[in-house]
N, C-alpha and C positions, 0 to 999 in steps of 0.2 A: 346866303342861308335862306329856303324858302319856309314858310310860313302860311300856314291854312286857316282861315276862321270863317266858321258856322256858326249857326243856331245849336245850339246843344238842345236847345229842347226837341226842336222840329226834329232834327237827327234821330234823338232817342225814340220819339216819338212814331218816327216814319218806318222805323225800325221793328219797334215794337207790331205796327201796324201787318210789315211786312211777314212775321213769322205766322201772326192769329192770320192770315191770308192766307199764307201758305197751309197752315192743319186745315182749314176747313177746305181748300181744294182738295187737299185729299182725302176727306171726309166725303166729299162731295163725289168724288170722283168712285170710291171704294163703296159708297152709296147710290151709286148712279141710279134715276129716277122718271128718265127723262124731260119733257119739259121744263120744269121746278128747276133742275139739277142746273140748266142750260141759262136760264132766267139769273140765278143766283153769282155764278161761273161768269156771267156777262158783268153784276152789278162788285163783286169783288175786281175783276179785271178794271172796271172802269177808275172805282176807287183806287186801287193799287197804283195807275197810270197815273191818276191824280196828284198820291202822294209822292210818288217819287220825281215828279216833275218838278212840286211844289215847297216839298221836305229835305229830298235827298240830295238831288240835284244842286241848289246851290251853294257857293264857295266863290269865296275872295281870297286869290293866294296872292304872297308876296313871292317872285321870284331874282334871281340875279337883274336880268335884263329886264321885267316888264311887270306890271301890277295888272293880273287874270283877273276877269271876273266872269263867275261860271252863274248865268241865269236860267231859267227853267226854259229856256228855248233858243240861247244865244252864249258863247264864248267870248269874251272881246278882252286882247290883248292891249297892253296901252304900255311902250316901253316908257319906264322912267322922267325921261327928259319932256317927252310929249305930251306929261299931265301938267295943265294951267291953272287948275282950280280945284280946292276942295270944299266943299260946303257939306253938313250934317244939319237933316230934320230928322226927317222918322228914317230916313235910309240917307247914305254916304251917296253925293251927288259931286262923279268927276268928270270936270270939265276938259278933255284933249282935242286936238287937230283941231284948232281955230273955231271952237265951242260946241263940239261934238259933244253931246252928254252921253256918260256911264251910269246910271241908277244902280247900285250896287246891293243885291237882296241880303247880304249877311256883311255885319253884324247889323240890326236896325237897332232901332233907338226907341222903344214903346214910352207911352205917356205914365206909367207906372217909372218906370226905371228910372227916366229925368226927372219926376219927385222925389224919388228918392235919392237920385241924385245930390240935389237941390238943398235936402233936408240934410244929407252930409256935409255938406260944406259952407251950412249955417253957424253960429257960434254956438257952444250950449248955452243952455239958459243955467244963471245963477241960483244957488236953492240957497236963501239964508244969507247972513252973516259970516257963517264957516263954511269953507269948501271942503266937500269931501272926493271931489274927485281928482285924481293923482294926475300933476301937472304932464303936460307932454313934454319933453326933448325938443332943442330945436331942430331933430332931422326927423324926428313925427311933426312936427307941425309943418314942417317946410314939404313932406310929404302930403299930410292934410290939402294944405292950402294947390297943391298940385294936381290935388283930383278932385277939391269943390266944385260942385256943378257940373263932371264931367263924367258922362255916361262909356261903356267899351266900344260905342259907335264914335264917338268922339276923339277917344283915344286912339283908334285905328285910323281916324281923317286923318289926323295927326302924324302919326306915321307916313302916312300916305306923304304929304306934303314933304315931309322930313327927307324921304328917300328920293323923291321928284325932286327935290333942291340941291343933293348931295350930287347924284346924277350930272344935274346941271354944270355944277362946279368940277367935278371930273372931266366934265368938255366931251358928253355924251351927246349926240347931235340927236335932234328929235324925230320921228318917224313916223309916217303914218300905222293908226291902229288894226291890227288882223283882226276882223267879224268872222267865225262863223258859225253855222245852224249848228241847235244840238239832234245831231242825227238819232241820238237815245234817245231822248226826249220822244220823237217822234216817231222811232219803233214803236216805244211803250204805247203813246196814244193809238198807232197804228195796230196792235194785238188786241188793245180793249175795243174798238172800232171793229174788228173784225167779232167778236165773242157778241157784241149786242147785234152786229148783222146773223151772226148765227142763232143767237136764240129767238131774235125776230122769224127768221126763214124760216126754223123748226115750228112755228106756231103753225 
């Protein structure tokens, strides 16, 4: 079963980005002015390249055979068996092929989110003598206690690791990782690279 995970915000965001780009090129263009028009046309291209390098672009799939990870300038495959280590800071750090690092851009782990983390899977605080708040179950608490301190960056190492172990126990032989360039990536910057040499030349 494959499985995708992003920034929901960045996406929305890159998104959002992408259409106010799009109206004003065509504003721009249906207004054409010259210099001005060419200037603006360069500084929307540049930003657009930007975001979707930086927004859209990445992705951490799970697939059958290999754990993807889609960065703003690189692809890298990593079948199963062949990931050694997983560690979570601010981003999922996989270790394959004899300590080849993966830095993975989605999901990360912001300093907001692991406090509040943190702040869940403290105990509440007592108010009084009488309790008013209504006990948990022991499959809410045994849920609680399973996600205290544990951010969706964490939860995904975790998977990670889960699936590199099962892998393993199938008697999946490990392999080396496929790198390569994101050729998109490098259109994009390669279109807004050309739109600042044009409005530069028009000057």
């Amino acid at each position: 079963m494959k499985q995708a995970y992003r920034s929901r915000f960045a996406f929305v965001l890159g998104w959002v980005w992408v259409v106010f780009a799009a109206l004003n090129v065509y504003d721009l263009i249906a207004r054409y002015n010259g210099k001005p028009a060419l200037v603006a046309l360069a500084v929307l291209a540049a930003l657009t390249a930007l975001v979707y390098v930086v927004a859209l672009r990445p992705v951490t799939r799970f697939t059958e055979a290999a754990l993807i990870g889609r960065n703003p300038l690189r692809t890298t495959a990593v079948p199963w068996a062949s990931v050694e280590d997983v560690s979570v800071s601010h981003s999922i750090n996989v270790r394959h092929d004899a300590g080849e690092l993966l830095r993975l851009w989605t999901p990360v782990s912001s300093a907001r989110e692991r406090a509040k983390a943190q702040r869940r899977g403290a105990a509440p605080p007592r108010r009084g003598r009488f309790r008013t708040e209504p006990a948990l179950t022991k499959a809410e608490q045994a849920a609680a206690e399973a996600l205290a301190g544990k951010t969706h960056a964490d939860w995904v190492g975790e998977q990670i690791t889960e699936r590199a172990e099962s892998a393993r126990r199938r008697g999946q032989e490990a392999a080396p990782a496929r790198v390569s360039w994101a050729y998109d990536s490098f259109a994009a910057i390669a279109v807004a690279l050309v739109m600042v040499v044009v409005a530069v030349v028009a000057g």
